[in-house]
CHARMM-style PDB file with segment names, atoms N, HN, CA, C and O in Angstrom:
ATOM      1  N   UNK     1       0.846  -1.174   0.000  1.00  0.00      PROA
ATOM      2  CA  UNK     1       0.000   0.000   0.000  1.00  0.00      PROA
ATOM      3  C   UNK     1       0.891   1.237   0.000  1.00  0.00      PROA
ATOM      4  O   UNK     1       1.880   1.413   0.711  1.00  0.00      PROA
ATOM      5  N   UNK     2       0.321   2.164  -1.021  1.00  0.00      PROA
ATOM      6  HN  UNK     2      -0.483   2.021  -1.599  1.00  0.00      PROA
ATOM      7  CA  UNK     2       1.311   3.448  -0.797  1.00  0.00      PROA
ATOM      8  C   UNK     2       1.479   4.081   0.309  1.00  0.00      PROA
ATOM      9  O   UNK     2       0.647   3.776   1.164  1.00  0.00      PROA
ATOM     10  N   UNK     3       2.269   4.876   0.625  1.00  0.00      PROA
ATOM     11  HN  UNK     3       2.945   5.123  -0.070  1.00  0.00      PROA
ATOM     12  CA  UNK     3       2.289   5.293   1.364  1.00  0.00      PROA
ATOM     13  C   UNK     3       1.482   7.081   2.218  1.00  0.00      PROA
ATOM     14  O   UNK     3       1.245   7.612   3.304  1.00  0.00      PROA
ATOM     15  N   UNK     4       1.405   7.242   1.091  1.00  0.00      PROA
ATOM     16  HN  UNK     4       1.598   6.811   0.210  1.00  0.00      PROA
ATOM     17  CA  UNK     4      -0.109   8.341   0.747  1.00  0.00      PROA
ATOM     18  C   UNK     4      -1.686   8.173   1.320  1.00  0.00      PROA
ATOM     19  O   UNK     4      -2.574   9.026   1.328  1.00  0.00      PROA
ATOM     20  N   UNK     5      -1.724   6.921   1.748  1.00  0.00      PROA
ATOM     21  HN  UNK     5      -1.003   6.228   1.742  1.00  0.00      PROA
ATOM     22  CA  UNK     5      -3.168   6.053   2.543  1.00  0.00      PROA
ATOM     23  C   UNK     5      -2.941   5.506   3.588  1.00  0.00      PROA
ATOM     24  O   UNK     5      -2.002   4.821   3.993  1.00  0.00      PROA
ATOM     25  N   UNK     6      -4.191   5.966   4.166  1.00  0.00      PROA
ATOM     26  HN  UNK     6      -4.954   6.523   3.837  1.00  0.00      PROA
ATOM     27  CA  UNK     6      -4.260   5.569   5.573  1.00  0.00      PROA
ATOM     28  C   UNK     6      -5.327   4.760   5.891  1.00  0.00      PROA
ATOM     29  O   UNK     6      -6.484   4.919   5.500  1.00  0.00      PROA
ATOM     30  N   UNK     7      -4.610   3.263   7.125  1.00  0.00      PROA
ATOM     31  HN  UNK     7      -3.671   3.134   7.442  1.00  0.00      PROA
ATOM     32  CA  UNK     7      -5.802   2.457   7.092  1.00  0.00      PROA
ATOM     33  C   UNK     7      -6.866   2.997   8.248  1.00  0.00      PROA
ATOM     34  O   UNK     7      -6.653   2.721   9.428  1.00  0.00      PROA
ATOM     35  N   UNK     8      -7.768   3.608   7.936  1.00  0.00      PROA
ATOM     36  HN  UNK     8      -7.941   3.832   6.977  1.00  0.00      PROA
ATOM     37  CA  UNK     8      -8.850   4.201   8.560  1.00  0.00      PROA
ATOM     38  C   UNK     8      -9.445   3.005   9.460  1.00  0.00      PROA
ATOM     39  O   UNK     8      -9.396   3.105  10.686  1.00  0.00      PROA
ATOM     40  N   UNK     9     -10.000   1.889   8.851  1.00  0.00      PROA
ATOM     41  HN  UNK     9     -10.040   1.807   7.855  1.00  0.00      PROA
ATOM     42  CA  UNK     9     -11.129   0.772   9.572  1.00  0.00      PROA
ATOM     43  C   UNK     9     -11.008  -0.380   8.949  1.00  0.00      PROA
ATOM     44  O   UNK     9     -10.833  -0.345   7.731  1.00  0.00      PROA
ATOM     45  N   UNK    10     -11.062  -1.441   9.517  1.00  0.00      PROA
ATOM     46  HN  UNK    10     -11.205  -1.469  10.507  1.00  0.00      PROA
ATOM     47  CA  UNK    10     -11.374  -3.083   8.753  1.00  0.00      PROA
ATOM     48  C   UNK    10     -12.297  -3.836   9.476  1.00  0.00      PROA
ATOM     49  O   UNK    10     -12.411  -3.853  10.702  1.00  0.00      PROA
ATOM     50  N   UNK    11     -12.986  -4.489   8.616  1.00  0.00      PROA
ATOM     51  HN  UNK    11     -12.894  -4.475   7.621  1.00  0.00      PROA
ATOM     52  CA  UNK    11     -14.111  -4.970   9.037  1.00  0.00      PROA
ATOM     53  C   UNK    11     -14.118  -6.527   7.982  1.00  0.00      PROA
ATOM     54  O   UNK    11     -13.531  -6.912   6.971  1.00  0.00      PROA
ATOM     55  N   UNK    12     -15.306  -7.145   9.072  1.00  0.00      PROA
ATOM     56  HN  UNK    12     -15.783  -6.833   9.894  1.00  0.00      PROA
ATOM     57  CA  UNK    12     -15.313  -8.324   8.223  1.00  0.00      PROA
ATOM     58  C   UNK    12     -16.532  -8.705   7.503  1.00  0.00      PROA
ATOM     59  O   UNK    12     -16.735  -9.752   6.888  1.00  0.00      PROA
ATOM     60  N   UNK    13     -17.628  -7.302   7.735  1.00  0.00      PROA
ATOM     61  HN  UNK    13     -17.464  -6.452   8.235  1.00  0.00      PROA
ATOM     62  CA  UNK    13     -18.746  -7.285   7.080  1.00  0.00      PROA
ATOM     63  C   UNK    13     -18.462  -6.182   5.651  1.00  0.00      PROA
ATOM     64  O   UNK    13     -18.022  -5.032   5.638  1.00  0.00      PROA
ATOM     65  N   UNK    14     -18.922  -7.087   4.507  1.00  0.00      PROA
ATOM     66  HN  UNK    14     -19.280  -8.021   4.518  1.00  0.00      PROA
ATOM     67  CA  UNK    14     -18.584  -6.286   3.408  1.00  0.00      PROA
ATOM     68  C   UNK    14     -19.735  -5.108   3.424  1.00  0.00      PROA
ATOM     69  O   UNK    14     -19.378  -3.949   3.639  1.00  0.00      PROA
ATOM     70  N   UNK    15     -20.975  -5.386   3.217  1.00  0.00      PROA
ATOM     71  HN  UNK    15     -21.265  -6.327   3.042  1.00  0.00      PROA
ATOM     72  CA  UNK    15     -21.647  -4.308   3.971  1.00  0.00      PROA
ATOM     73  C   UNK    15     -21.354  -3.199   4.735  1.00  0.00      PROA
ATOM     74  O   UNK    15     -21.437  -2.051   4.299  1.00  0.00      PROA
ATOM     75  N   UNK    16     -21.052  -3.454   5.729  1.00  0.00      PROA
ATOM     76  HN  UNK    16     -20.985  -4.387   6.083  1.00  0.00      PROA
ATOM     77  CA  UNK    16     -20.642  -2.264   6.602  1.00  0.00      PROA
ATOM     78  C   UNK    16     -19.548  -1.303   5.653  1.00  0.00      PROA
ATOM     79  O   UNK    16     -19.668  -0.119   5.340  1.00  0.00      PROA
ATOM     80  N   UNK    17     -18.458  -2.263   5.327  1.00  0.00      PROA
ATOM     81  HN  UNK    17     -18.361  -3.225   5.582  1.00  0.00      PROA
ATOM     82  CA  UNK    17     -17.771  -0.956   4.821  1.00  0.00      PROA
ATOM     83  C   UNK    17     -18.008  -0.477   3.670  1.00  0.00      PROA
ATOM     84  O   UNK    17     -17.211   0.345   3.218  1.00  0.00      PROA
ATOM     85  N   UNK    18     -19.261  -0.899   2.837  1.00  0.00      PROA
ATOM     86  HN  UNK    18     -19.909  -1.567   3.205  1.00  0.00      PROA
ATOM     87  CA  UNK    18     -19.834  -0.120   1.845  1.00  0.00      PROA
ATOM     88  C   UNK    18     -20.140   0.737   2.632  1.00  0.00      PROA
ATOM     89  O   UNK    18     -19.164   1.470   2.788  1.00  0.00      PROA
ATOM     90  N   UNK    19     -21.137   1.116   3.341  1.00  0.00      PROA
ATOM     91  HN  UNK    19     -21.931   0.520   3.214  1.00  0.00      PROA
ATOM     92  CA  UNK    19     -21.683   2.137   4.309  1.00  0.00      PROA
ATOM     93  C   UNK    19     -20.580   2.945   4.604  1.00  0.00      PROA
ATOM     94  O   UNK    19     -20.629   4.069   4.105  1.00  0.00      PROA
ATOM     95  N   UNK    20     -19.873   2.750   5.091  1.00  0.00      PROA
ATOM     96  HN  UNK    20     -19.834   1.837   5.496  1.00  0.00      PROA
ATOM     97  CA  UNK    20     -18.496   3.458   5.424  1.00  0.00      PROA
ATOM     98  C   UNK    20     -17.690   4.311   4.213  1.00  0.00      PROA
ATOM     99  O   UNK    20     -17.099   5.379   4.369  1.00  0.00      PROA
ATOM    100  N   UNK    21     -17.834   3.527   2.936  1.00  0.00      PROA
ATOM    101  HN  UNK    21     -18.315   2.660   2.809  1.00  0.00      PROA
ATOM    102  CA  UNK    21     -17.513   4.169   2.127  1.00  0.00      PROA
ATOM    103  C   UNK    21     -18.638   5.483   1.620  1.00  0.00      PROA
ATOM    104  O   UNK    21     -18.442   6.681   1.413  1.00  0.00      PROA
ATOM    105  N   UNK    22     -19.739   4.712   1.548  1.00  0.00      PROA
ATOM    106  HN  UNK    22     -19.898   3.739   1.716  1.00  0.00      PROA
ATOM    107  CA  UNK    22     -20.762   5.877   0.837  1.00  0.00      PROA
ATOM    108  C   UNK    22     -21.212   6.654   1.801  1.00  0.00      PROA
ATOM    109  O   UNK    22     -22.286   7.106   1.405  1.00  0.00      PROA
ATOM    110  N   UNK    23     -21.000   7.000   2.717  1.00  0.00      PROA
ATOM    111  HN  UNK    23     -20.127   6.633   3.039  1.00  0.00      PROA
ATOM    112  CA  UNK    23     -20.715   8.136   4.275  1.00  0.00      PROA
ATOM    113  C   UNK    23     -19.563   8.809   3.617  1.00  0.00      PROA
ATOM    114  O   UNK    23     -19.872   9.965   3.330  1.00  0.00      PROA
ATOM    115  N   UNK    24     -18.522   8.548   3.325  1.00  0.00      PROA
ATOM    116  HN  UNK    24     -18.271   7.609   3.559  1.00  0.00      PROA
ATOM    117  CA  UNK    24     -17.112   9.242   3.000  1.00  0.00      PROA
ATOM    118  C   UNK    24     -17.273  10.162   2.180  1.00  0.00      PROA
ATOM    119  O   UNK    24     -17.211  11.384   2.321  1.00  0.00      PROA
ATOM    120  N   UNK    25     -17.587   9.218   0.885  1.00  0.00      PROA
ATOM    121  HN  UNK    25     -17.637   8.226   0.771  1.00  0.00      PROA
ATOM    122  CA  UNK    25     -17.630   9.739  -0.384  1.00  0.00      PROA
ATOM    123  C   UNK    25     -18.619  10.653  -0.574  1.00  0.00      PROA
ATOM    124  O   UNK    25     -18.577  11.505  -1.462  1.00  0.00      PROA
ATOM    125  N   UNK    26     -19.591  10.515   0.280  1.00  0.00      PROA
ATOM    126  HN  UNK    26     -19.625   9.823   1.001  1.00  0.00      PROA
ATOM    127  CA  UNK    26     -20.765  11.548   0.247  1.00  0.00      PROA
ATOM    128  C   UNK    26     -20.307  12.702   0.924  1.00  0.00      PROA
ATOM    129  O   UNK    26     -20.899  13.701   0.515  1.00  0.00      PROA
ATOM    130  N   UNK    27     -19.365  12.969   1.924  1.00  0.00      PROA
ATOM    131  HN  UNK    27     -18.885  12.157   2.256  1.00  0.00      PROA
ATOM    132  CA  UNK    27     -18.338  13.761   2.294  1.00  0.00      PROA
ATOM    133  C   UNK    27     -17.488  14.428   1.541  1.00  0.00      PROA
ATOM    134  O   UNK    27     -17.346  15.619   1.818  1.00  0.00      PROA
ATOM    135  N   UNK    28     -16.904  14.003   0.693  1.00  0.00      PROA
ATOM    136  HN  UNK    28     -17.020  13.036   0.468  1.00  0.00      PROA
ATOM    137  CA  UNK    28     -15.932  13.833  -0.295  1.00  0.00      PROA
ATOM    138  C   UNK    28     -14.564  13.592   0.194  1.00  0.00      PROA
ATOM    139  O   UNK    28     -13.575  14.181  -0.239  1.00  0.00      PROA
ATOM    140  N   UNK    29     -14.558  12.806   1.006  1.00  0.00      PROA
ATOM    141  HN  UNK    29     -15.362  12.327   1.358  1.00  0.00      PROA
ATOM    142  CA  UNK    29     -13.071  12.217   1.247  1.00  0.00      PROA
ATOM    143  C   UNK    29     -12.993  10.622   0.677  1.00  0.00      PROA
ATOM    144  O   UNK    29     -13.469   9.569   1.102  1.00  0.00      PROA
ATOM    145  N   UNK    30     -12.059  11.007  -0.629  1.00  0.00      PROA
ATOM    146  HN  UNK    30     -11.672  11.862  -0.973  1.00  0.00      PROA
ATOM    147  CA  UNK    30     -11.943   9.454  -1.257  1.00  0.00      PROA
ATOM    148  C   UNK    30     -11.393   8.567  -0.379  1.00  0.00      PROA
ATOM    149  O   UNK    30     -10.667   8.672   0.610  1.00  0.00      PROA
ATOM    150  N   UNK    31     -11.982   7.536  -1.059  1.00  0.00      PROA
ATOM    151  HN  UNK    31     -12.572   7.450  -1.862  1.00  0.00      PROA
ATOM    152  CA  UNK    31     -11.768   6.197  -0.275  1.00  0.00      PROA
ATOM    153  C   UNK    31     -11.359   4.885  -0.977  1.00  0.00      PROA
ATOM    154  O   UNK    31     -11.914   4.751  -2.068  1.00  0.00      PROA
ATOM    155  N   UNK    32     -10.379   3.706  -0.562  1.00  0.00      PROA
ATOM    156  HN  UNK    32      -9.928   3.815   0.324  1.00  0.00      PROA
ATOM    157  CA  UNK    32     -10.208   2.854  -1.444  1.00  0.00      PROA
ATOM    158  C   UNK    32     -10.311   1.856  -0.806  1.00  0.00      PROA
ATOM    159  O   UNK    32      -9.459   1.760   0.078  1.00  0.00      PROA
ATOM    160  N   UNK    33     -11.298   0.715  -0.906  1.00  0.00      PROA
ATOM    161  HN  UNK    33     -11.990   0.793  -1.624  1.00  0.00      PROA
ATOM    162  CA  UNK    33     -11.644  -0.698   0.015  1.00  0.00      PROA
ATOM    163  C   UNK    33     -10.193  -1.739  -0.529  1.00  0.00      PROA
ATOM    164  O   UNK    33      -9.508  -1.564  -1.537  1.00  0.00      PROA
ATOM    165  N   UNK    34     -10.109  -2.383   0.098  1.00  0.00      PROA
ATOM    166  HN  UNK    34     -10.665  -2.525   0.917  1.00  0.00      PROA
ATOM    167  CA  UNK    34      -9.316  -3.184   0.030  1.00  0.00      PROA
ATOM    168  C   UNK    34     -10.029  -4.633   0.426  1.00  0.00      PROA
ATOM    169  O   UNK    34     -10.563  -4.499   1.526  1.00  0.00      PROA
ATOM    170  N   UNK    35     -10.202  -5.883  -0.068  1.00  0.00      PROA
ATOM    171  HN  UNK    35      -9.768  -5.992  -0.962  1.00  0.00      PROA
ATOM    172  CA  UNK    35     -11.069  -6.625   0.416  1.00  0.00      PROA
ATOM    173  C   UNK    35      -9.423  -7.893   0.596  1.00  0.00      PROA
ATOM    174  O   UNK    35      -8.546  -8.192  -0.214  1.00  0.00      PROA
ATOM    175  N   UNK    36      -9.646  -8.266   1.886  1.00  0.00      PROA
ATOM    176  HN  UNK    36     -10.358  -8.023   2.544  1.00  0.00      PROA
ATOM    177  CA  UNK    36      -8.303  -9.309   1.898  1.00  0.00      PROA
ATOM    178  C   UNK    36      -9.098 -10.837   2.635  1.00  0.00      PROA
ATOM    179  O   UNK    36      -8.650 -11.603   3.489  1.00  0.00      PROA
ATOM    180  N   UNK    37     -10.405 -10.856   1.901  1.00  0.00      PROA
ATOM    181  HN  UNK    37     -10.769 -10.234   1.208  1.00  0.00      PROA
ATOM    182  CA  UNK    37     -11.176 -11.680   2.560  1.00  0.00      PROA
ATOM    183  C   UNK    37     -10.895 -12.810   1.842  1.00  0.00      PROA
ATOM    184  O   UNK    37     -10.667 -12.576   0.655  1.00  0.00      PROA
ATOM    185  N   UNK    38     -10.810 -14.491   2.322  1.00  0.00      PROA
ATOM    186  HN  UNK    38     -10.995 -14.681   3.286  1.00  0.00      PROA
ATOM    187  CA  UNK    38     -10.666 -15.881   1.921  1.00  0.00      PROA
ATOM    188  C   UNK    38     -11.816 -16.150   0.898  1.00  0.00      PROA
ATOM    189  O   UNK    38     -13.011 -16.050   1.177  1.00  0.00      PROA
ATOM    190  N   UNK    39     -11.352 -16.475  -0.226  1.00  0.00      PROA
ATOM    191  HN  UNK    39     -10.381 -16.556  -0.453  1.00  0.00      PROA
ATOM    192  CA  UNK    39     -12.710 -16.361  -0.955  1.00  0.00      PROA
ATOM    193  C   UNK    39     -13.426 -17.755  -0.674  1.00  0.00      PROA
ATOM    194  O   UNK    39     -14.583 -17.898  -1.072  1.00  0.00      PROA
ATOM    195  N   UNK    40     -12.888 -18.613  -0.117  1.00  0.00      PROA
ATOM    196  HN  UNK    40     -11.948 -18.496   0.206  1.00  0.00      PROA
ATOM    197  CA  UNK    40     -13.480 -19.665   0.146  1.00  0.00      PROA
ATOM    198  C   UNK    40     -13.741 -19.762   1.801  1.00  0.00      PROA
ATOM    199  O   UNK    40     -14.356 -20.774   2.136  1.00  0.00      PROA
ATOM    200  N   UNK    41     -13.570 -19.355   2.280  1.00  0.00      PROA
ATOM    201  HN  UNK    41     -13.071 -18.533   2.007  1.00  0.00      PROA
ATOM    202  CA  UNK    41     -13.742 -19.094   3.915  1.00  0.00      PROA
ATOM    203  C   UNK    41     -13.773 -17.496   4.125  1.00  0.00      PROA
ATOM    204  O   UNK    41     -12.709 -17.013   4.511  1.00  0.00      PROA
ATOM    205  N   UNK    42     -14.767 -16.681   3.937  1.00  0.00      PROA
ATOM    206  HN  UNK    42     -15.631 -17.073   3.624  1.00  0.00      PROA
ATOM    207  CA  UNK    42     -15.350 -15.071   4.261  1.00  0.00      PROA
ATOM    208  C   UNK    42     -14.577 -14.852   5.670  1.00  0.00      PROA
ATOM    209  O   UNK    42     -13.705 -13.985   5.617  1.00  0.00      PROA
ATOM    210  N   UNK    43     -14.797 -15.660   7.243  1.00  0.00      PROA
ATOM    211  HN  UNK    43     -15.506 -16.365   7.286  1.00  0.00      PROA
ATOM    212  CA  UNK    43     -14.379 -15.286   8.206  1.00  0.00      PROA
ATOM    213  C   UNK    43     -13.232 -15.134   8.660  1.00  0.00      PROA
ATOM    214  O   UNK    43     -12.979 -14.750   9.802  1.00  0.00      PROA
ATOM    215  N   UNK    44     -12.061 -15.554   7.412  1.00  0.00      PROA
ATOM    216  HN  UNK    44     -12.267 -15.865   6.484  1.00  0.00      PROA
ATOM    217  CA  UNK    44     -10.592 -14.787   6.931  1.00  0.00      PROA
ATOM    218  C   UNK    44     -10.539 -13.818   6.731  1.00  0.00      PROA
ATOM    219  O   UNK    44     -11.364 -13.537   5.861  1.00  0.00      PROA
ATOM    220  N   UNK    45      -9.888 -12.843   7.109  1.00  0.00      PROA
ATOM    221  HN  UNK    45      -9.218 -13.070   7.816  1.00  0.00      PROA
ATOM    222  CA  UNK    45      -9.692 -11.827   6.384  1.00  0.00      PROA
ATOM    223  C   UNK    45     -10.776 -10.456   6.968  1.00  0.00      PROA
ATOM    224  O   UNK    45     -11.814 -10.343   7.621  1.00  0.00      PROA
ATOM    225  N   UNK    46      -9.779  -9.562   6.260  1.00  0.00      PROA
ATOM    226  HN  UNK    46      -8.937  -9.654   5.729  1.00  0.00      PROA
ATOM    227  CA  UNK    46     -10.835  -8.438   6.452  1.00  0.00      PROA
ATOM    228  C   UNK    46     -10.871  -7.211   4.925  1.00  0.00      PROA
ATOM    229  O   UNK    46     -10.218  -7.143   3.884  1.00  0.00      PROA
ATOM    230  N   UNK    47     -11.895  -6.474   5.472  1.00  0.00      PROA
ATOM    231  HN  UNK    47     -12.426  -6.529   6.318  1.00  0.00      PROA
ATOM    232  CA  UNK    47     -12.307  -5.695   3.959  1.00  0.00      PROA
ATOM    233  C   UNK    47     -11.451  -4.276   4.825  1.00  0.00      PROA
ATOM    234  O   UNK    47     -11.838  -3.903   5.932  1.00  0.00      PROA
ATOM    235  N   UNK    48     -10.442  -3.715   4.205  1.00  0.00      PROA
ATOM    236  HN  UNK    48     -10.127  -4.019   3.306  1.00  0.00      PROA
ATOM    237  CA  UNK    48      -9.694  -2.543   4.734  1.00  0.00      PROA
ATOM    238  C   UNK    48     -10.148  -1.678   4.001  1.00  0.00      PROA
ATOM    239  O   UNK    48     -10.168  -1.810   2.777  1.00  0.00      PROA
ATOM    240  N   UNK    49     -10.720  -0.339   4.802  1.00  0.00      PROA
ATOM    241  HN  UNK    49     -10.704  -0.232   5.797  1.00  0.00      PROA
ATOM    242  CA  UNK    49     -11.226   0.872   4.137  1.00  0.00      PROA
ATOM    243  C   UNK    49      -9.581   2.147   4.544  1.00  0.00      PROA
ATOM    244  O   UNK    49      -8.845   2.167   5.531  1.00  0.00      PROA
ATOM    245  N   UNK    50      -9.580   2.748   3.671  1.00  0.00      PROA
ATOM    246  HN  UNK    50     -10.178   2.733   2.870  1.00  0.00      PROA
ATOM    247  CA  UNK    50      -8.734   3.536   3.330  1.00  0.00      PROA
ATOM    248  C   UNK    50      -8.788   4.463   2.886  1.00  0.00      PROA
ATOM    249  O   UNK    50      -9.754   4.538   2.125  1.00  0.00      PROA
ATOM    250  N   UNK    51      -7.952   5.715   2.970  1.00  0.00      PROA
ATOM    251  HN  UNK    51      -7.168   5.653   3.588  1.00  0.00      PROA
ATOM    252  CA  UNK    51      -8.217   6.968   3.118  1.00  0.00      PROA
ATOM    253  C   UNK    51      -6.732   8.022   2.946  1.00  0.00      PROA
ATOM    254  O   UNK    51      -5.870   7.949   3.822  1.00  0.00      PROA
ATOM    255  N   UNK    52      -6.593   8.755   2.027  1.00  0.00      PROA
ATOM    256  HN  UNK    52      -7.293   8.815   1.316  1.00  0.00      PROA
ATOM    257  CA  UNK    52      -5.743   9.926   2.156  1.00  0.00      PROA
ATOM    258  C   UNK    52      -5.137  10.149   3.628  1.00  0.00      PROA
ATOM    259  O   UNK    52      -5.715  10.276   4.707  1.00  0.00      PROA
ATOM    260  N   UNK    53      -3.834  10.151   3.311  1.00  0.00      PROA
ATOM    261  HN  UNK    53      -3.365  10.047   2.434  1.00  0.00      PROA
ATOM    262  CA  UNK    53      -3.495  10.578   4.866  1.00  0.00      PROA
ATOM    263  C   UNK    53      -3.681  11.674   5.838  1.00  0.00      PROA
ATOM    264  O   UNK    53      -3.681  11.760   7.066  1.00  0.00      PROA
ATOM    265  N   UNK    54      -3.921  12.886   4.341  1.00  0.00      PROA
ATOM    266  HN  UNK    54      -3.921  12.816   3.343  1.00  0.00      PROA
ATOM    267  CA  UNK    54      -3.809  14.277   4.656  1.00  0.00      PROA
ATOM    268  C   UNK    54      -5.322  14.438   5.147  1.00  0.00      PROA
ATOM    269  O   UNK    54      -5.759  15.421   5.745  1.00  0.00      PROA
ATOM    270  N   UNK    55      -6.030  13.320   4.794  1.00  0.00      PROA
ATOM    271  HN  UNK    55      -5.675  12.521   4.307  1.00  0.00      PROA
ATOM    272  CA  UNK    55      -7.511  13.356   5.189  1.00  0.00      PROA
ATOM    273  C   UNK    55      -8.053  12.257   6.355  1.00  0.00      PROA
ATOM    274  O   UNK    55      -9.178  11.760   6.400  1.00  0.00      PROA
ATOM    275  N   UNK    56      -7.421  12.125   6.877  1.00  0.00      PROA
ATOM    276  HN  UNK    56      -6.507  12.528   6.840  1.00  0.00      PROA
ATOM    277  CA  UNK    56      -7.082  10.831   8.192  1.00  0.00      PROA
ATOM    278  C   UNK    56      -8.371  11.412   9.309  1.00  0.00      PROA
ATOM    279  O   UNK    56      -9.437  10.899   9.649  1.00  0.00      PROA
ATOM    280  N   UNK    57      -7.616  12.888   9.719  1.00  0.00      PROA
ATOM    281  HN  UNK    57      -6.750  13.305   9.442  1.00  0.00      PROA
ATOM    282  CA  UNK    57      -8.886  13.191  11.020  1.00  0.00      PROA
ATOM    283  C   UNK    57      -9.955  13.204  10.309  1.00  0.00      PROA
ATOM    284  O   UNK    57     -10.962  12.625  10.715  1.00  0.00      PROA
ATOM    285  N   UNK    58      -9.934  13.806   9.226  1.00  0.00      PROA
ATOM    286  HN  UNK    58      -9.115  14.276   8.896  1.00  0.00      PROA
ATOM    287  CA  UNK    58     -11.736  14.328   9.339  1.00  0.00      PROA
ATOM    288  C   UNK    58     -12.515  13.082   8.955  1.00  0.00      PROA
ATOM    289  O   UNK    58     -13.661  12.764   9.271  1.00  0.00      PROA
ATOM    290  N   UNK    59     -11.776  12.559   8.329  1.00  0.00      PROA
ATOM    291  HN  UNK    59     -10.845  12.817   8.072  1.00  0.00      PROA
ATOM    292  CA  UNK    59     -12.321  10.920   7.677  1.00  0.00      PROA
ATOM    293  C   UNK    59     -12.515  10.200   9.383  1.00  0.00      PROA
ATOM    294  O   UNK    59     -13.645   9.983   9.819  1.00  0.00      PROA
ATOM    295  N   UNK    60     -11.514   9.957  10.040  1.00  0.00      PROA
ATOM    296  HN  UNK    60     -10.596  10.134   9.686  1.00  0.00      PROA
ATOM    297  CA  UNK    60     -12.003   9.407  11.472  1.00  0.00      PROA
ATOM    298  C   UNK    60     -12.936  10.126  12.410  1.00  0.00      PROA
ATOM    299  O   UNK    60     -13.393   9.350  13.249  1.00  0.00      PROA
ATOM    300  N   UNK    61     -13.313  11.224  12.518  1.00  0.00      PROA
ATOM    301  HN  UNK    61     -12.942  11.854  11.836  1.00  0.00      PROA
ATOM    302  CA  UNK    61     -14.441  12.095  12.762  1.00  0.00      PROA
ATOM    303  C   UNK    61     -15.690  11.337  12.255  1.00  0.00      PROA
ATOM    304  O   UNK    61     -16.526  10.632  12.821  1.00  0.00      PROA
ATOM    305  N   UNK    62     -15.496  11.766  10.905  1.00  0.00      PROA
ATOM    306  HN  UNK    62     -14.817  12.338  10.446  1.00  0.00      PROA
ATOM    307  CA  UNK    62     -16.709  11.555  10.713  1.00  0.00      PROA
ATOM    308  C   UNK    62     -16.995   9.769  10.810  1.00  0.00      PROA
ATOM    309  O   UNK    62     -17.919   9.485  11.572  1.00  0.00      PROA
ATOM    310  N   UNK    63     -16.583   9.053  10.402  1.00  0.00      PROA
ATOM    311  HN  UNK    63     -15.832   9.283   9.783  1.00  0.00      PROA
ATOM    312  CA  UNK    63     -17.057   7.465  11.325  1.00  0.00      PROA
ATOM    313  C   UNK    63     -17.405   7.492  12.862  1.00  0.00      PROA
ATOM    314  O   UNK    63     -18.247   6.887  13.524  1.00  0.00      PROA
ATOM    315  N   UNK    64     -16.368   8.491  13.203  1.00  0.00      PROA
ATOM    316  HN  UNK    64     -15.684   8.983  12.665  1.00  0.00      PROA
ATOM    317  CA  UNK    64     -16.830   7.942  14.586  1.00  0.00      PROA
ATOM    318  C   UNK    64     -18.084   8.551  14.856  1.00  0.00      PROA
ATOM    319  O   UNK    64     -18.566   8.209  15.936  1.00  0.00      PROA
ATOM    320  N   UNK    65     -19.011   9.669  13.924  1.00  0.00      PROA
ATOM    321  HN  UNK    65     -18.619   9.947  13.047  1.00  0.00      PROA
ATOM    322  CA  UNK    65     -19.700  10.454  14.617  1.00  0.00      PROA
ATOM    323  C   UNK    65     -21.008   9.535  14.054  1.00  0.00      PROA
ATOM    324  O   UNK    65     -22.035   9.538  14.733  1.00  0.00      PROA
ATOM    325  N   UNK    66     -20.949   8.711  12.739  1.00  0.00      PROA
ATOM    326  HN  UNK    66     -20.114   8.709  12.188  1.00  0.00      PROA
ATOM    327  CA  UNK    66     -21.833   8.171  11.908  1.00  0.00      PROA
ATOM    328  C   UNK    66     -22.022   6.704  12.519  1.00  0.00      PROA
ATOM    329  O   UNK    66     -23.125   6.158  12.486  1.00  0.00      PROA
ATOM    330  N   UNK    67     -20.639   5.953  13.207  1.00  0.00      PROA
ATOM    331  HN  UNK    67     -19.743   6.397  13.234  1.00  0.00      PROA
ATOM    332  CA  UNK    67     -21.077   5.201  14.641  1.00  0.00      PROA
ATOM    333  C   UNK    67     -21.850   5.284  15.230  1.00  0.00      PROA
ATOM    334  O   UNK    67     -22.715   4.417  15.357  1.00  0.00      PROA
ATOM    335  N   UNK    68     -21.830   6.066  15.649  1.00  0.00      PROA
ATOM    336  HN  UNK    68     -21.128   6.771  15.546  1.00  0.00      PROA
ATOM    337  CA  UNK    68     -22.746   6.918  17.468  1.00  0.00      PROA
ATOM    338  C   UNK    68     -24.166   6.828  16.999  1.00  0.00      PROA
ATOM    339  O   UNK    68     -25.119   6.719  17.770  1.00  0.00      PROA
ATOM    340  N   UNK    69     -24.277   6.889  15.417  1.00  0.00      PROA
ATOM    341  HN  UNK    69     -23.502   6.978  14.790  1.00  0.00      PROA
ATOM    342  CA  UNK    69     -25.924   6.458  15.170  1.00  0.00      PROA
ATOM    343  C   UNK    69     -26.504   5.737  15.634  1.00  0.00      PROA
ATOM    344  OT1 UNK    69     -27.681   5.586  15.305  1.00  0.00      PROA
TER     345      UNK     69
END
């Protein structure tokens, strides 16, 4: 991973971090999923959401505030 991105959240529901993404992006802080899930066993692995570094707080702000829902 470059070094320009930051791992914001991983999760093992692909769902969720759609949500996570389309919260972002509706923000406009791009985002790039990373899915490192077992394609034959799902409960491997996780789906890594990612984020600009220079955009790290406000991107963690706003999850944490879209959490609290």
């Amino acid at each position: 991973m470059k070094k320009n991105w930051y791992l914001l959240y991983a999760t093992r529901n692909l769902p969720h971090a759609a949500i996570i993404k389309g919260m972002l992006e509706e923000n406009s802080v791009p985002v790039m999923l990373v899915n490192k899930q077992d394609s034959s066993y799902l409960n491997f692995g996780d789906i890594e959401v990612y984020v600009p570094v220079l955009l790290k707080d406000i991107a963690r702000h706003l999850v944490d505030k879209g959490l609290l829902n």
